[in-house]
C-alpha positions, 0 to 999 in steps of 0.5 A: 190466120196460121196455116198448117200443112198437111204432107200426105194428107188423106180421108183418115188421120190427115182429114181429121188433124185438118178438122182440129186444127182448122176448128182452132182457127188455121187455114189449111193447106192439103199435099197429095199425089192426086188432085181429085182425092184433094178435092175432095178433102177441101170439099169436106172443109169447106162444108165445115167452114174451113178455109182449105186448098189441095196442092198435088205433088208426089212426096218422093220428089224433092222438086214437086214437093218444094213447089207445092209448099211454096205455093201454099206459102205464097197462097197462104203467106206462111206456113205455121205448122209443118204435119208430115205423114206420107204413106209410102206402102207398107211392102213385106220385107224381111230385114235379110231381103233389104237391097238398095232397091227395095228400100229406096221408095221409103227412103225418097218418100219418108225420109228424104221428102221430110228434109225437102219439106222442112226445107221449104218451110223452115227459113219462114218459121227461122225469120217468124220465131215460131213455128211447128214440125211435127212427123209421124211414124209407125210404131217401128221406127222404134221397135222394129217389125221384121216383116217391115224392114224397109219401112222401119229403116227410112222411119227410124231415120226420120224419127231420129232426125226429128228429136235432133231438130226438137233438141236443135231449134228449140231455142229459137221458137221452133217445136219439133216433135215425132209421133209414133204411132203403134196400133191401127188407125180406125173405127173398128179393128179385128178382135184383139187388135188395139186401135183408135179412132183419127179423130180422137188421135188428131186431138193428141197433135193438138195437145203437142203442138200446144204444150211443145214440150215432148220430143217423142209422143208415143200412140200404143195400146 
C-alpha cells in the first residue's frame, strides 16, 4: 500500500487530503505536536476504513520531526508522498517590526521543518524512483501581506525552494509542487470574504499529485 504523510496535520484540510488520499488506497501516517488531537484524527480514519497511526512531534525541531518519520517509514515501509502544512501562527507583524527574534518561529517551523522533513523522506522516494512532495503556503508567500511579514518570509522561502526542487528532480521520478493558498479554509466565512470548503480543496492535492505537471497550484478567489 503507498503512505502519505501529512506534517502538521489536524481537523481541517489536513484531515481531509488524509480522507482522499486514503479513499484512494494509501496508508496514512498523521504528524502533530499533540498525541491526543492525533488520536483523534486516527480515530476518525479508522471509522472510515482508513489504515492511519499519529506520530507526535514538534515541527520546528529537526530532530523529533526526522524521528517521527522515520517511524512512519519503518511503520509503513515507505513514504510515497510527502504534504507539509505546519501551522506556525499567524502572529501580526509589520515588515518594519521584523527581528530576528520575531521571525525565527516561522523559519524553524516553515522553512527549516520542510528541509528536515524532506530530508527523512527523500533518499526513499531517490532509491524507489518515485515519490511526491507537495507544501502548502499561504497566499503571501507570493503576494506579501503587511501585517504578516514574519509569515510571508519563511513561506516565500519555502515556496521558492519548493519550485527549485520540482525543477530539480523531476527527472528522476520525483513531483514537487507548492500550493498556495489565498482565501480561508472553511465551510462558512464573513460576508465578502472568499473561502472553500477542506474537503473540496483536498480534491486539488489529488488532482496534483496525479497529473504531476505545475510547479505552483494557485488556491484564490
Amino acid at each position: 500500500m503507498p503512505t502519505i504523510a501529512i506534517v502538521g496535520a489536524g481537523p481541517g484540510l489536513g484531515l481531509s487530503i488524509a480522507k482522499v488520499f486514503g479513499g484512494h488506497g494509501f496508508d496514512v501516517a498523521l504528524i502533530s505536536r499533540t498525541k491526543d488531537k492525533l488520536d483523534s484524527l486516527v480515530a476518525e480514519l479508522t471509522e472510515n476504513g482508513i489504515t492511519a497511526e499519529g506520530f507526535p512531534a514538534d515541527v520546528a525541531d529537526p530532530a523529533q520531526l526526522t524521528g517521527a518519520l522515520k517511524t512512519a517509514i519503518a511503520r509503513f515501509g515507505q513514504i510515497d508522498v510527502l504534504e507539509f502544512s505546519p501551522h506556525a501562527g499567524l502572529s501580526m507583524t509589520s515588515p518594519k517590526e521584523v527581528t530576528i527574534d520575531t521571525l525565527r518561529p516561522q523559519i524553524d517551523s516553515l522553512l527549516y521543518g520542510a528541509v528536515a522533513a524532506v530530508q527523512a523522506v527523500l533518499p526513499g522516494m531517490l532509491e524507489a524512483g518515485s515519490g511526491t512532495l507537495v507544501f502548502t503556503t499561504g497566499g503571501g508567500a507570493i503576494n506579501p501581506y503587511p501585517m504578516l511579514a514574519t509569515a510571508n518570509i519563511a513561506q516565500a522561502g519555502q515556496r521558492n525552494w519548493a519550485i527549485n526542487l520540482h525543477n530539480a528532480l523531476a527527472d528522476q521520478g520525483i513531483y514537487a509542487a507548492n500550493v498556495a493558498i489565498n482565501l480561508v479554509i472553511g465551510t462558512e466565512a464573513p460576508e465578502g470574504v472568499p473561502y472553500r470548503s477542506p474537503d473540496e480543496i483536498a480534491l486539488d492535492y489529488w488532482a496534483l499529485h496525479t497529473s504531476r505537471d505545475q510547479a505552483e497550484h494557485f488556491i484564490g478567489a
